[in-house]
C-alpha positions in Angstrom: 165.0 61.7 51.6 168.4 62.4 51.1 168.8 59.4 49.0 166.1 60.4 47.0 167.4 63.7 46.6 170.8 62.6 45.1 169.0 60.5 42.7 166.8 63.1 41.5 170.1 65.1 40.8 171.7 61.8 39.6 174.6 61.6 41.7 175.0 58.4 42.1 178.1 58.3 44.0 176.7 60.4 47.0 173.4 58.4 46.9 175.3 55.1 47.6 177.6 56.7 49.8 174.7 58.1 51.7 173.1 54.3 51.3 176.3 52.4 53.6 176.7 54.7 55.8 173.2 53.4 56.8 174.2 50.6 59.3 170.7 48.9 59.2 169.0 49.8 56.3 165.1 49.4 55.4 163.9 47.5 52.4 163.2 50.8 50.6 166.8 51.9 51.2 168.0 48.5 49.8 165.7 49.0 47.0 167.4 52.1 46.6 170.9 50.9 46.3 169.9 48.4 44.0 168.3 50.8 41.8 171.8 53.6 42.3 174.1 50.5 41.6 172.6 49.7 37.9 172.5 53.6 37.2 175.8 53.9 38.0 177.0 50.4 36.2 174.8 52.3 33.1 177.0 55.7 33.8 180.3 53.6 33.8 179.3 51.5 30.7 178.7 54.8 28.4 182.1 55.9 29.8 183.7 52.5 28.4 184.8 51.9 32.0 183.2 48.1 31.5 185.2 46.7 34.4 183.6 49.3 37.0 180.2 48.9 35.4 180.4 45.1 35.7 181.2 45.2 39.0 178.0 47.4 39.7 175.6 45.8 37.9 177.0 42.3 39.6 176.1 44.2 42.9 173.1 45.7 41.4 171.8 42.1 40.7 173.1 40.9 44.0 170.0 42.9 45.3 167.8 41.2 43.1 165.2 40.2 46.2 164.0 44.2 45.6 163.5 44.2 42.0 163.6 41.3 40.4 162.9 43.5 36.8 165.9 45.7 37.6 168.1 42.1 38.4 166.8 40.5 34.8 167.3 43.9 33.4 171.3 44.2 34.8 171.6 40.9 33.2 172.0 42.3 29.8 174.1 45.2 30.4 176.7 42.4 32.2 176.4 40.2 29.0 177.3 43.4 27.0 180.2 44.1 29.5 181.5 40.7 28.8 181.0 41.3 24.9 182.7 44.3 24.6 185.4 42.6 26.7 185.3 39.9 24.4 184.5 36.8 26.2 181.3 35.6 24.5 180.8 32.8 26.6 180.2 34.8 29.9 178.3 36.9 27.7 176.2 34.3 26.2 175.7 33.2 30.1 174.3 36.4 31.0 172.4 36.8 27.7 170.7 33.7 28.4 169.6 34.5 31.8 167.9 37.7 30.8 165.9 36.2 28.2 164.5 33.6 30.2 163.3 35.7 32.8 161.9 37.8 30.5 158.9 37.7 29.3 157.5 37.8 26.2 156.3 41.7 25.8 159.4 43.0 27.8 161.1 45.7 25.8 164.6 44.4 25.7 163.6 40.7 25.1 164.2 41.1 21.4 167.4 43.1 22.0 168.3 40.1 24.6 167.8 37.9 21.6 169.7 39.9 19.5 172.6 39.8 21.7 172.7 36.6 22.6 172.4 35.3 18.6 175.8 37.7 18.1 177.8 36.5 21.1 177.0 32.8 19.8 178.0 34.3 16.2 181.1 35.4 17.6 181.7 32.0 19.5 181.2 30.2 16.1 177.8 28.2 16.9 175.6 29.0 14.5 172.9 27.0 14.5 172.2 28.8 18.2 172.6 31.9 16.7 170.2 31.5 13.9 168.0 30.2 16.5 168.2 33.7 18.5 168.5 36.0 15.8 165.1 34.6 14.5 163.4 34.9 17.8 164.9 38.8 17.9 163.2 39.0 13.9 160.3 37.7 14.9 159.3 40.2 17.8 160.9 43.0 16.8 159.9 45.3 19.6 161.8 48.0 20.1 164.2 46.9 17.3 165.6 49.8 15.0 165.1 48.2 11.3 168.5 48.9 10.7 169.1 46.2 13.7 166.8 44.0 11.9 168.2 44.0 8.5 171.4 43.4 10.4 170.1 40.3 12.2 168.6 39.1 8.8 172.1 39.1 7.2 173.7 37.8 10.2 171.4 35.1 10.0 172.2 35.1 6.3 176.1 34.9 7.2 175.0 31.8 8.9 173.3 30.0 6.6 176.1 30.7 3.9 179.0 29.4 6.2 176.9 26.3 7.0 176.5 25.9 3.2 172.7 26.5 2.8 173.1 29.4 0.3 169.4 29.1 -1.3 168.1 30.0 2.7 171.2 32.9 2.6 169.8 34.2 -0.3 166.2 34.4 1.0 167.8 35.6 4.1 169.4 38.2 2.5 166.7 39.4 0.3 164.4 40.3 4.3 167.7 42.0 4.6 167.6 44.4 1.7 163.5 45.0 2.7 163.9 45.5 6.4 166.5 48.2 6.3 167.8 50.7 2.7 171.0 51.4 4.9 171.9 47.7 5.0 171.2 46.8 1.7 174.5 47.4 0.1 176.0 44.2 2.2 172.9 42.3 1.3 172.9 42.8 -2.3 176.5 41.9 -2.3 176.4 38.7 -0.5 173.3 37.6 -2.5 175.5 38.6 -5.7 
């Protein structure tokens, strides 16, 4: 109960401190940790503290036997720790892991794919992150349509550097339509 009330309150800290001062806890109180570990590696990653919040979502997913959602769900917040950190290909890794055990109408999947098609964009292999960025295009759930015309023209990017500029333009083009705000970059590479 006490856990429960520091969640409700979010404090995070005095839920988890509450948590190992439990010498044998339950499955519902290991549940619990898991579930305070991510919210606190979600608290840590809006404060840019990505070391701190990798560390807790590693834990988090360490727990995964309680939630295995929550585990998959961690996942993607520690490939965008590694991103921001730069290090695409343990973000890649993690990327990868969340969208195959994800299924196909979980919310993030598309996000997942998004992600992953950028961290392989970043790490130069383009032909991978075509093949993701088209996956996050074609299942756009949850996708802002600014993120889409983004993925379009990153897809775009791809196909120019590769030398396939009549796909880039096409490419480009479901750039201008997806999104008004992107359209500026689209135009300009088509031109």
């Amino acid at each position: 109960y006490i856990v429960t009330g520091y969640m409700t309150d979010k404090n995070y800290e005095r839920a988890l401190s509450s948590i190992e001062k439990i010498s044998q806890p339950s499955a519902k109180i290991l549940s619990a940790k898991q579930r305070v570990l991510y919210s606190l590696g979600v608290n840590e990653y809006n404060l840019k503290n990505y070391t701190q919040a990798l560390s807790r979502f590693k834990a988090s997913k360490e727990l995964a036997e309680y939630d295995e959602e929550l585990a998959h769900e961690a996942d993607l917040w520690i490939g965008n720790c590694y991103y921001v950190r730069d290090d695409y290909r343990k973000a890649i890794e993690a990327y990868q892991l969340f969208v195959e055990n994800s299924n196909e109408k979980s919310n993030n999947r598309s996000l997942g794919c998004y992600n992953l098609a950028y961290s392989y964009f970043q790490n130069k292999q383009y032909d991978e992150s075509v093949e993701y960025f088209n996956k996050a295009v074609a299942s756009p759930r949850n996708l802002d349509p600014e993120i889409v015309s983004d993925a379009y023209c990153r897809i775009a990017d791809c196909q120019y550097l590769k030398g396939d500029y009549s796909a880039a333009m096409k490419s480009y083009a479901k750039a201008h339509d997806a999104d008004s705000k992107g359209a500026d970059y689209a135009l300009y590479q088509q031109a």
